[in-house]
N, C-alpha and C positions, 0 to 999 in steps of 0.2 A: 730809291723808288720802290723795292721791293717791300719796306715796308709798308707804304702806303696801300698796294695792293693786297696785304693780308690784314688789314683794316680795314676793307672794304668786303671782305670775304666773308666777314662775320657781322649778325644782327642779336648779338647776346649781354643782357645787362651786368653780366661780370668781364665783358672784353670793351675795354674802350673804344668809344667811337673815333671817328676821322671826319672832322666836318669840312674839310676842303685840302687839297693836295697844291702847292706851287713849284714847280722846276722853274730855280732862277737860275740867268747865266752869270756868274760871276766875272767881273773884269780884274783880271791880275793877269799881269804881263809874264813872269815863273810859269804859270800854268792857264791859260789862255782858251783853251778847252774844258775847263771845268766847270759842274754845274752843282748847284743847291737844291737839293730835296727841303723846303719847308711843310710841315703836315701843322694844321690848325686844328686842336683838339679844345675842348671842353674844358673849362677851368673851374677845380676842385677847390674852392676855399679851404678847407679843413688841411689840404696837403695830402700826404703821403702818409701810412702804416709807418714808417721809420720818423718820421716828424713827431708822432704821438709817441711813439714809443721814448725818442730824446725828452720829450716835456716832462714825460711819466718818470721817468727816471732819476731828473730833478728835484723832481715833487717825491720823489720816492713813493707814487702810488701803481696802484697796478690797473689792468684791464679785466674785466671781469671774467668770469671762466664764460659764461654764457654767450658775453659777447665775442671771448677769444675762438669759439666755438663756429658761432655765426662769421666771423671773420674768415677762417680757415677753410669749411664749408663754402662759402662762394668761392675764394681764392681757387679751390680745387674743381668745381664746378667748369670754371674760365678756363683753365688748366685743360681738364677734359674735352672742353669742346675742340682746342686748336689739335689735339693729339688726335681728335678725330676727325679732322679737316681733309675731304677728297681733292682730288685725288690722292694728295702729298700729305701726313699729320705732318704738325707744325711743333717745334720745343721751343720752351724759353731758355732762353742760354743763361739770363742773368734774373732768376726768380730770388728775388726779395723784396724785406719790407721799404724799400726806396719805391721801388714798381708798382706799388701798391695805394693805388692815391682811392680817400675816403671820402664817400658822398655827402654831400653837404646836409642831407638830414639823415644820415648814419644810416638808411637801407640798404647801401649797396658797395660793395668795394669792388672796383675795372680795373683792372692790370693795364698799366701800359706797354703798349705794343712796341717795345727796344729789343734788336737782339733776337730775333726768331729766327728761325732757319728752318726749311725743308726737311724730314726724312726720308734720306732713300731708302728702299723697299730691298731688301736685299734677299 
């Protein structure tokens, strides 16, 4: 659930949005008590930074410097905002090109929101 709510924390077109939150109760008798966080997010035709990367590599072609530029620059962008998240900055724990899904007319690349955690202020 925690994630759900630092998807909701943010309005920025490099952090993925969160179009609806579901807590299901799961029926399994083992564990009876337990529940499902489902998050319905936005779906990226193109895929993920690591998708293009596998194709490219096939193809043995590359990304342009210009565009590897513009990629990196938002990525970092997205990056900054949660690091500057009140009260508490936020980190990505699992920053890569898998997290990294590409907008469908190539403006804009949102991190997916997996993996974030709190930092305490020490």
């Amino acid at each position: 659930m925690r994630e759900a709510e630092y998807h909701n924390l943010f309005n920025h077109p490099n952090i993925l949005e969160c179009i609806d939150v579901a807590l299901i109760e799961r029926c399994d008798r083992l564990h009876p008590n337990r529940s499902e966080v489902r998050l319905l997010l936005p779906y990226f035709r193109k895929g993920t930074l690591q998708d293009e990367l596998t194709i490219r590599s096939k193809n043995k072609s590359h990304i342009g410097e210009e565009r590897i530029l513009k990629i990196f620059r938002q990525m970092s962008e997205g990056i900054r905002v949660m690091h500057s998240a009140q009260p508490y900055p936020l980190a990505h724990r699992d920053a890569k090109p898998a997290n990294v899904l590409m907008s469908n007319d190539d403006t804009r690349y949102g991190w997916i929101l997996a993996q974030w955690e709190k930092l305490d202020k020490k």
